[in-house]
Steps between C-alpha positions, in 0.01 A plus 500: 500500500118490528322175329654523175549140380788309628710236461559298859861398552563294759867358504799516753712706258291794522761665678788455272252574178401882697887583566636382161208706339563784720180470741578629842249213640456696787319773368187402391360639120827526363491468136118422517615179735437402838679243696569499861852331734279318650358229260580334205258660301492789227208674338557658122274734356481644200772665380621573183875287571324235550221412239792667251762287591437163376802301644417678859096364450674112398718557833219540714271210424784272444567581904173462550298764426116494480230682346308633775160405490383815792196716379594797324346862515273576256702802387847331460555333156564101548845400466441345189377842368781686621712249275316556214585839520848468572645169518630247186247264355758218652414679877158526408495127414673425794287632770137380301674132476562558862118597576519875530179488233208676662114531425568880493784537321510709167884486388425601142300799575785558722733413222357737286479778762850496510848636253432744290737413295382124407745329737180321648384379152686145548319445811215580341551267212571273766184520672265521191738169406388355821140565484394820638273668340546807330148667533446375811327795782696479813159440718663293748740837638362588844374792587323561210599880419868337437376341182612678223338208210716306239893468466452738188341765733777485764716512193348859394453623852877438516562680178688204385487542062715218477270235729171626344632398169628204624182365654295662214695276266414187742104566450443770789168659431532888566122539503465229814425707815605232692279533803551838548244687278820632316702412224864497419397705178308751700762497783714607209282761369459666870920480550538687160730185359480590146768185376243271722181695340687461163554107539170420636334666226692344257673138580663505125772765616661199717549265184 
C-alpha cells in the first residue's frame, strides 16, 4: 500500500465490513486494503471505491474512522489531493472538516490536472469558492523537480481545453510562470496546443 494517505479505522466490525465487501481479510493488499485476523484494526488506502463512493466514506467515520495524521512521502499526493481529483466536493468537505488539510497540499492544481472532459470543473469551482487561489505556484510540492507551477499549467500539461477555459474565465493568468521559469502559455506553445495557443492569445473567443 506504501504511505499513500489513509484513513485509520479502528472498530470491532472490521471483520464483518471486509466479508460483506468482499475482502478476504486474510490476504493482505486486497483491494488496496490491509487488515489482519489478528486485531481489530484496518488500514484503507487510496483507492478509487473509496474516495468515489460517498455513502462507503460516511460509513467509515461514522464507525470511527480517522484521518491519519502519519507523515507522508514526498512523492504521494495528500489524501486531500487525491480527492480533489477524484472525489465529490461533499467527500472533499468531509475529510478537510475532519482535518485531512495539509501545509502541502495543492487540490486545485490537482483539480485542474485532472478530466479532460470538465468533470473536475465543479470541484474546481468549489475550491476557487473556498478560497484557493487560482494563480497560486505550487512551491510548497517536495522535491522540487515535481513542481509543475499554477493550476492553469497542470491544466495545459494535462491537455485539459475544457479546465484551461474554466480557470482562464476565473482570472488564471497564462503568462504567470509560477515558480517554474515557464508559463502555461509557453507550455502550450512547446505541446503544439493550438485551441490553448488560440485562447490565450485571445480571451474574447470564450465570451
Amino acid at each position: 500500500m506504501g504511505g499513500i494517505s489513509i484513513l485509520l479505522l479502528r472498530v470491532t466490525e472490521d471483520t464483518q465490513f471486509c466479508k460483506c465487501k468482499g475482502i478476504p481479510i486474510s490476504q493482505p493488499g486486497a483491494f488496496g486494503a490491509k487488515a489482519s485476523p489478528y486485531c481489530s484494526s484496518i488500514l484503507i488506502g487510496y483507492c478509487r471505491w473509496v474516495l468515489e463512493d460517498e455513502e462507503l466514506v460516511d460509513w467509515f467515520f461514522d464507525n470511527g474512522a480517522q484521518v491519519d495524521a502519519v507523515a507522508q512521502s514526498p512523492y504521494e499526493p495528500s489524501i486531500l489531493d487525491v480527492a480533489a481529483a477524484k472525489a465529490s466536493t461533499v467527500v472533499f468537505e468531509s475529510l478537510f472538516n475532519r482535518g485531512a488539510s495539509k501545509p502541502k497540499d495543492i487540490p486545485l492544481h490537482m483539480a485542474a490536472a485532472s478530466g479532460k472532459n470538465g468533470e473536475r470543473i465543479p470541484m474546481m469551482a468549489y475550491l476557487i469558492a473556498a478560497g484557493y487561489d487560482v494563480n497560486a505556484a505550487d512551491h510548497a510540492r517536495e522535491p522540487w523537480n515535481r513542481r509543475r507551477g499554477t493550476p492553469l499549467q497542470y491544466a495545459v500539461l494535462a491537455e485539459s481545453l475544457l479546465n484551461v477555459e474554466f480557470l482562464v474565465r476565473h482570472g488564471a493568468d497564462p503568462h504567470n510562470e509560477g515558480g517554474v521559469a515557464v508559463s502555461a502559455y509557453t507550455f502550450a506553445k512547446r505541446m503544439e496546443l493550438k485551441d490553448v495557443i488560440r485562447l490565450f492569445q485571445d480571451p474574447k473567443v470564450l465570451h
